[in-house]
VEXPADO-917354 format. One record per atom (N, C-alpha, C): residue number from 1; residue in one letter; chain; atom name; x, y, z. Coordinates in steps of 0.2 Angstrom, whole numbers, padded with zeros to 4 digits. Each point is the difference from the previous one (the first is absolute). Layout:
// VEXPADO-917354
REC   n res chain atom    px    py    pz
REC NUM   A     A   CA     X     Y     Z
...
//
This chain:
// VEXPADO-917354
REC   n res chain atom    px    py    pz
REC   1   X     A    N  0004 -0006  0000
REC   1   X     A   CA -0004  0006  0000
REC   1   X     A    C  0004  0006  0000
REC   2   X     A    N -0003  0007 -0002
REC   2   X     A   CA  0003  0006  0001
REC   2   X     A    C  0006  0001  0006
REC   3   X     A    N  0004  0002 -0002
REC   3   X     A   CA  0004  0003  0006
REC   3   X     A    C -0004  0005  0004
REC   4   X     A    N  0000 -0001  0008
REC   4   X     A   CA -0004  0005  0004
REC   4   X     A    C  0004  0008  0000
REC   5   X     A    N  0006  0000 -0001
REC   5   X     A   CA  0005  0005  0002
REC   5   X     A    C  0000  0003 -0005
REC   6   X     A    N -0004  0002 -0007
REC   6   X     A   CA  0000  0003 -0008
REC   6   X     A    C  0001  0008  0001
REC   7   X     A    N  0005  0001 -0004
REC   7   X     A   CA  0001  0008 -0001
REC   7   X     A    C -0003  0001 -0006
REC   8   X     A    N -0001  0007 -0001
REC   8   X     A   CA -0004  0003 -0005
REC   8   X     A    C  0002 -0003 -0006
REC   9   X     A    N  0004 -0001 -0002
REC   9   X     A   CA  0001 -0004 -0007
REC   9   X     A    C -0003 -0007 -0001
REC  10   X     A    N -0002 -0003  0007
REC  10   X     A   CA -0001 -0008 -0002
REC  10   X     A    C -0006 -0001 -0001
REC  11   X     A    N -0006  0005  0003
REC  11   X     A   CA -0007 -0001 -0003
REC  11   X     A    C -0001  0006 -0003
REC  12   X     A    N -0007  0000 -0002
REC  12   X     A   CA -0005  0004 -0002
REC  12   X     A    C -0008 -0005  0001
REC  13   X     A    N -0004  0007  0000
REC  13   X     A   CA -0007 -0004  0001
REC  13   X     A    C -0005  0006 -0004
REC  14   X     A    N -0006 -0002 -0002
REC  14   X     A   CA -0006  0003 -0004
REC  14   X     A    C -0006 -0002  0004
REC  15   X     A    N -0007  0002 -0002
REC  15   X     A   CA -0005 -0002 -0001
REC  15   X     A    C -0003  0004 -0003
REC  16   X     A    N -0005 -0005 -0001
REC  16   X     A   CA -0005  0000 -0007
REC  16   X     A    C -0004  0008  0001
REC  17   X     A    N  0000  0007 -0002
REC  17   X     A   CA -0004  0004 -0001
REC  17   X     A    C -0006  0000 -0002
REC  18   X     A    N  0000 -0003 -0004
REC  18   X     A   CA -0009 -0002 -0001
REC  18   X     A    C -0004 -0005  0001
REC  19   X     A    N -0007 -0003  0001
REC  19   X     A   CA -0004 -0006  0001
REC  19   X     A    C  0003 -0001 -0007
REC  20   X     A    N -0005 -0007  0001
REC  20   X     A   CA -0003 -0004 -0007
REC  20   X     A    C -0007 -0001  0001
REC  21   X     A    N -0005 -0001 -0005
REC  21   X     A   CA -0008 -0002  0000
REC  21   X     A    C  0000 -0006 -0006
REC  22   X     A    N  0004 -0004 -0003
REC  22   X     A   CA -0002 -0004 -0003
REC  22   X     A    C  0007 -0007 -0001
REC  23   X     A    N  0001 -0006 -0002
REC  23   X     A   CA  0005 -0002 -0002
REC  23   X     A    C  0003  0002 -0005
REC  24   X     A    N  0008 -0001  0002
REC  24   X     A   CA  0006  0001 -0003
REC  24   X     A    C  0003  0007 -0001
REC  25   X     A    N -0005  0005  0006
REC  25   X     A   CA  0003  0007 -0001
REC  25   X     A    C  0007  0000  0005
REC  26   X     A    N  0003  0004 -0004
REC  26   X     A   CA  0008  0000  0004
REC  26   X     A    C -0001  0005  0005
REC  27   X     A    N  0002 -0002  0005
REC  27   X     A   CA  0000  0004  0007
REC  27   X     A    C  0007  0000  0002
REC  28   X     A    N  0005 -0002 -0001
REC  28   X     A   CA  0009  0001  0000
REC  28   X     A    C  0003 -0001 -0004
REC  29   X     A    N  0005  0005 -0003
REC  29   X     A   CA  0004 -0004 -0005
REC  29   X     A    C  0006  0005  0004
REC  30   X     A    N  0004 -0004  0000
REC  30   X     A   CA  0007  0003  0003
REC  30   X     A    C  0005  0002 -0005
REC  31   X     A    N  0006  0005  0003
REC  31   X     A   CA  0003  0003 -0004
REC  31   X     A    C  0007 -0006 -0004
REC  32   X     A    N  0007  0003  0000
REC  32   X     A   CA  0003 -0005  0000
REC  32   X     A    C  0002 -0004  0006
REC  33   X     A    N  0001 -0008  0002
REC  33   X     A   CA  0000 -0003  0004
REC  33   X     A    C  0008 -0004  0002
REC  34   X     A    N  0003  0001 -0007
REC  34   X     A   CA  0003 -0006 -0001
REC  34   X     A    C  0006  0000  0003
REC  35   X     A    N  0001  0004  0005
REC  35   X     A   CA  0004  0000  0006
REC  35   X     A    C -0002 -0004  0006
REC  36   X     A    N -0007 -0001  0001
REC  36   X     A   CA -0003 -0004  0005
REC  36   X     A    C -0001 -0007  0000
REC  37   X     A    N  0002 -0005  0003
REC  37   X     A   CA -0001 -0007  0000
REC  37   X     A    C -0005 -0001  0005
REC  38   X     A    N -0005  0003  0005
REC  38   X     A   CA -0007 -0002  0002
REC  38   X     A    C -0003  0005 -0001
REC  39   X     A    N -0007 -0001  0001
REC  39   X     A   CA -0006  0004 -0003
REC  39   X     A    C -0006 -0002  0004
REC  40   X     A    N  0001  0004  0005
REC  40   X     A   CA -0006 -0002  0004
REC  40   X     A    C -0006  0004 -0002
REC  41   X     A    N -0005 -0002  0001
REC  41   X     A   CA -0008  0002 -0004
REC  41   X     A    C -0006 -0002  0006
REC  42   X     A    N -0002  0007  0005
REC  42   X     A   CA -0006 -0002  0002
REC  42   X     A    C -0005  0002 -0002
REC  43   X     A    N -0007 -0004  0000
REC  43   X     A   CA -0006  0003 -0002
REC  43   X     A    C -0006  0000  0007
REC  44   X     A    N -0002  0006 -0002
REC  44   X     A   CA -0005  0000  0004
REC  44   X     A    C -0005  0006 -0003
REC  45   X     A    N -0001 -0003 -0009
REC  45   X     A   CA -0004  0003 -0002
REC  45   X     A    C -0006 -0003 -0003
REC  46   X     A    N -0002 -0004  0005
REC  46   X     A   CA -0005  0000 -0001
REC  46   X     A    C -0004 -0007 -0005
REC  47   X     A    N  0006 -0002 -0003
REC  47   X     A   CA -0001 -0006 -0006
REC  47   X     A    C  0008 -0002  0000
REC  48   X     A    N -0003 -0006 -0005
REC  48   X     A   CA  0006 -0003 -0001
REC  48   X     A    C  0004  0003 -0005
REC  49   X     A    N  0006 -0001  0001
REC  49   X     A   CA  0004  0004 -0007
REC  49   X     A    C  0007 -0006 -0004
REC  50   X     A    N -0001  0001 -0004
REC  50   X     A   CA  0006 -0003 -0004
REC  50   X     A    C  0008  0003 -0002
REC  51   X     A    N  0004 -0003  0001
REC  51   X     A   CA  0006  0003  0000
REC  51   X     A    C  0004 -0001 -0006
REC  52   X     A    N  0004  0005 -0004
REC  52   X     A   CA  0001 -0001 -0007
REC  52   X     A    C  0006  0001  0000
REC  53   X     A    N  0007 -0002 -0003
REC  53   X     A   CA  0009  0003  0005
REC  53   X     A    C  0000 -0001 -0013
REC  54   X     A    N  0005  0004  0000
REC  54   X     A   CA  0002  0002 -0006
REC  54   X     A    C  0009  0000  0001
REC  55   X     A    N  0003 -0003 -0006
REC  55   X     A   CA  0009  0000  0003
REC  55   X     A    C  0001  0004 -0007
REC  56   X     A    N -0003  0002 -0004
REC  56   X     A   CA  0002  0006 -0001
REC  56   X     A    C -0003  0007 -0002
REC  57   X     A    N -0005 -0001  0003
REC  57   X     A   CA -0005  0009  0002
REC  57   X     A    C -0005  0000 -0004
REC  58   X     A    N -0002 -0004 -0004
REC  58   X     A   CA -0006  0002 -0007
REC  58   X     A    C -0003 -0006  0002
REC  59   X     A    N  0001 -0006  0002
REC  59   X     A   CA -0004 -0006 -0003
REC  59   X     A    C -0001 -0002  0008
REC  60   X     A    N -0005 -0004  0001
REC  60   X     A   CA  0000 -0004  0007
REC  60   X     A    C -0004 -0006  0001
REC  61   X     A    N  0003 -0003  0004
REC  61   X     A   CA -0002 -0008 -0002
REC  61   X     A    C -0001 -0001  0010
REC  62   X     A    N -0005 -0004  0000
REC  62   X     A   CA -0001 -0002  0006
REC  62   X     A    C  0003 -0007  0002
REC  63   X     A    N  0003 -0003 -0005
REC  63   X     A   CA  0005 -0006  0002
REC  63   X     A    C  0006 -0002 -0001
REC  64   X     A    N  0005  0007  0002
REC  64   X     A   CA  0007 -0001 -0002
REC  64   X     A    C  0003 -0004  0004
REC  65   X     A    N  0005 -0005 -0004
REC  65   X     A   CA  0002 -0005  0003
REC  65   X     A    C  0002  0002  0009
REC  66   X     A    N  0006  0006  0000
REC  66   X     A   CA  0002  0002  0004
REC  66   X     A    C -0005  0002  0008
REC  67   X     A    N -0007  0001 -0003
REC  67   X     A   CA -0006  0000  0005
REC  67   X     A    C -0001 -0003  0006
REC  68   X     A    N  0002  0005  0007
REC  68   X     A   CA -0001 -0006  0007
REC  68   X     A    C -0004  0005  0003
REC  69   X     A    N -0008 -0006 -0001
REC  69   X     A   CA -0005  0005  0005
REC  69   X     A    C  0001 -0003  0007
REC  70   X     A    N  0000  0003  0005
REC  70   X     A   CA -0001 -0004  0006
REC  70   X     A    C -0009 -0002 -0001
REC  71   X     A    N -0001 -0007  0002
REC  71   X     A   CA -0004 -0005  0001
REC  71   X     A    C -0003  0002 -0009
REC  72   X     A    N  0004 -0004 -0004
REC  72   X     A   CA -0002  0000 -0007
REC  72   X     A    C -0010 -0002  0001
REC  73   X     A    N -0002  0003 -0006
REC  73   X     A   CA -0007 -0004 -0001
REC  73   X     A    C  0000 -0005 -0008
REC  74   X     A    N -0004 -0003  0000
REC  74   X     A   CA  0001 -0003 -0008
REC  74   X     A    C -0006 -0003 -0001
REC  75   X     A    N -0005  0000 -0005
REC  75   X     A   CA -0005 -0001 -0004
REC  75   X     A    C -0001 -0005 -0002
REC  76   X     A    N -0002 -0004  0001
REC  76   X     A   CA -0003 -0009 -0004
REC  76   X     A    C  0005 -0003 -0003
REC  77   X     A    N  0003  0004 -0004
REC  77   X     A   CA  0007 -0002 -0004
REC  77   X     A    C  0006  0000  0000
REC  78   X     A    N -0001  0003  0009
REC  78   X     A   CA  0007  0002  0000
REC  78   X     A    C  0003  0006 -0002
REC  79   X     A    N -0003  0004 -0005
REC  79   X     A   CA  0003  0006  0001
REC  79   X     A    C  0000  0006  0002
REC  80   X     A    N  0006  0003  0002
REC  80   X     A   CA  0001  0003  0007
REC  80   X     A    C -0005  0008 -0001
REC  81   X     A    N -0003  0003  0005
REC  81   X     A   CA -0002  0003  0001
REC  81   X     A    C  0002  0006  0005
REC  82   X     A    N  0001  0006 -0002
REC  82   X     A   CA  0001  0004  0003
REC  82   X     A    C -0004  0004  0003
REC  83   X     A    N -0003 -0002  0007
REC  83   X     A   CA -0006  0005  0000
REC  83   X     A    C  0001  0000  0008
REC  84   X     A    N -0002  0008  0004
REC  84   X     A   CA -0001 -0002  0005
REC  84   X     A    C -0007  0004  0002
REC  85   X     A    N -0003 -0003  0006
REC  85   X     A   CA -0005 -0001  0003
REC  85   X     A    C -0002  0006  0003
REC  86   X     A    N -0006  0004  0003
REC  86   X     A   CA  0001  0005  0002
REC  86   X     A    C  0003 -0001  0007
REC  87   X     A    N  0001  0006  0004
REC  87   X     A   CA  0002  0001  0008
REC  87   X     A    C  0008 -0006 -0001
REC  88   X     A    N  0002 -0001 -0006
REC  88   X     A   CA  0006 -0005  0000
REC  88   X     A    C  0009  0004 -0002
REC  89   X     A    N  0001 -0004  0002
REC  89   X     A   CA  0008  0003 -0003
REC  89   X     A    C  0004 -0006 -0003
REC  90   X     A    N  0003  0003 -0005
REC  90   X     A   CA  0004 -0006 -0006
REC  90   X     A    C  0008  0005 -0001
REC  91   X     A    N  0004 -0007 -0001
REC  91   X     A   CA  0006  0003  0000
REC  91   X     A    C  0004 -0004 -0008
REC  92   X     A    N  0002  0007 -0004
REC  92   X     A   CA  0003 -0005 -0005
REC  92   X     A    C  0007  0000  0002
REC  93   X     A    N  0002 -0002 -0005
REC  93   X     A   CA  0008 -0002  0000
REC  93   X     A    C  0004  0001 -0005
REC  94   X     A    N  0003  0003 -0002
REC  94   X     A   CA  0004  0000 -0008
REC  94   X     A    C  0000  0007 -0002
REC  95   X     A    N  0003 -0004 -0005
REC  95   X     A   CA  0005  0009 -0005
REC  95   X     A    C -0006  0003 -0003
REC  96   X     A    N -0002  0004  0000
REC  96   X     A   CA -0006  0004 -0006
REC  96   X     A    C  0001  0007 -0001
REC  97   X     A    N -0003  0001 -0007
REC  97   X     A   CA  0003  0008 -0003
REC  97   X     A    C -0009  0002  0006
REC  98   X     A    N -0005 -0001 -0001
REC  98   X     A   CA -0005  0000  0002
REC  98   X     A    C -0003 -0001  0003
REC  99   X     A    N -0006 -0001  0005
REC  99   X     A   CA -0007 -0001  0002
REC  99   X     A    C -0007  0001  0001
REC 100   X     A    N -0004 -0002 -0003
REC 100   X     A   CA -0005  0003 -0001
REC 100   X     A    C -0007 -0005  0003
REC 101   X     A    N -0004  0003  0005
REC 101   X     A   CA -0005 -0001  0001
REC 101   X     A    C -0005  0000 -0001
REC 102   X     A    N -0007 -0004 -0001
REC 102   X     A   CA -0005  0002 -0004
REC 102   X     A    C -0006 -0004  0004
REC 103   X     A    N -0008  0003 -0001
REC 103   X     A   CA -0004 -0002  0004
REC 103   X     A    C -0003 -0009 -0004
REC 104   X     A    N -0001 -0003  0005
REC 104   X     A   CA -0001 -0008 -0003
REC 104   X     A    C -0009  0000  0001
REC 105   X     A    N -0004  0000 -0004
REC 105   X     A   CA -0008 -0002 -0001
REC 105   X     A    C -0002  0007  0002
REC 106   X     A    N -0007  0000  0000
REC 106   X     A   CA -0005  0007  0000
REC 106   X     A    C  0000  0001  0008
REC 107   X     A    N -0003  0006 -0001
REC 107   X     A   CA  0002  0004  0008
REC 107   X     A    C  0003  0007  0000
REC 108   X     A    N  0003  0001  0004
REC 108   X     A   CA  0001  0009  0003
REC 108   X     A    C  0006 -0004  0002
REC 109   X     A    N  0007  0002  0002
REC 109   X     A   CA  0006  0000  0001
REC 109   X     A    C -0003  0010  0003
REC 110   X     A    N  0004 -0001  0007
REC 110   X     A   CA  0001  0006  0005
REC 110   X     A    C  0006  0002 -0005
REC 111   X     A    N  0000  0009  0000
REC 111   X     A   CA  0006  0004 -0001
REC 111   X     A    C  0005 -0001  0007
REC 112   X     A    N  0008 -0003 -0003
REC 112   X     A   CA  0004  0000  0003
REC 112   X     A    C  0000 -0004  0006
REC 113   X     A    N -0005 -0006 -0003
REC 113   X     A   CA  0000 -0007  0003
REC 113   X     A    C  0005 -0004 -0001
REC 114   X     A    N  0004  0003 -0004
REC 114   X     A   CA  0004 -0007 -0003
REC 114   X     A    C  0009  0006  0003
REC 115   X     A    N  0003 -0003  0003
REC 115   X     A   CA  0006  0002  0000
REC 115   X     A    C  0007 -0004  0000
REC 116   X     A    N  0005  0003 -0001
REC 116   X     A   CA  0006 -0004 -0005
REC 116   X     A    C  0009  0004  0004
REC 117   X     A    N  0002 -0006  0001
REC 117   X     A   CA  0007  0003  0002
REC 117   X     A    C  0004 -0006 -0004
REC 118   X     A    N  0007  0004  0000
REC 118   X     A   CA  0004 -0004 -0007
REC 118   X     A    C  0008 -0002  0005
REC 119   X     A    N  0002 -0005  0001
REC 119   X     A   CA  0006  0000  0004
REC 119   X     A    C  0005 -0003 -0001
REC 120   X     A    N  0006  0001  0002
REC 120   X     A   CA  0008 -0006 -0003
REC 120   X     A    C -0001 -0002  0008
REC 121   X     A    N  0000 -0006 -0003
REC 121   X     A   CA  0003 -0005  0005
REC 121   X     A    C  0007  0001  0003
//
């Protein structure tokens, strides 16, 4: 996990400025990251949301190889699944230019439910 002892270059953190009202609306998308190896993500906004990591700033894929969700989810087939749950916290692991958060199914996401710190181990 994070180093508890981080001086101003070894983190940063966000949150989500605006709600969402419907699936797939982006409520975080981070700046550059790719100095960070964890990505910690709580939500307490109010729905579930999806987590999308991009390795070079344009394109994002919710199953890069590199991906460590703490307690992974996976769908019927096995494929992994990046989503966390409302009132939860998920932590990823790996190099990314990006990350980007988005509301998962219909509903109302609260503004600045979802918040985001980036850290070097």
């Amino acid at each position: 996990m994070p180093n508890a002892n981080l001086s101003g270059g070894d983190y940063t953190n966000g949150a989500a400025s605006g709600g969402g009202s419907g699936d797939n609306t982006v409520l975080y998308t981070s700046q550059d990251v790719s100095k960070y190896n964890y990505h910690i993500i709580e939500n307490e906004s109010g729905a579930t949301v999806d987590v999308f990591v991009s390795v070079d700033g344009t394109n994002y894929s919710t199953a890069a190889a590199s991906v460590v969700l703490v307690d992974d989810v996976t769908t019927g087939g096995g494929v992994a699944v990046i989503e966390i749950a409302d009132n939860k916290v998920g932590v990823l692991r790996g190099k990314f230019r990006r990350v980007r958060v988005i509301q998962k199914g219909a509903g109302t996401a609260a503004a600045g439910g979802v918040r985001v710190a980036h850290a070097v181990e």
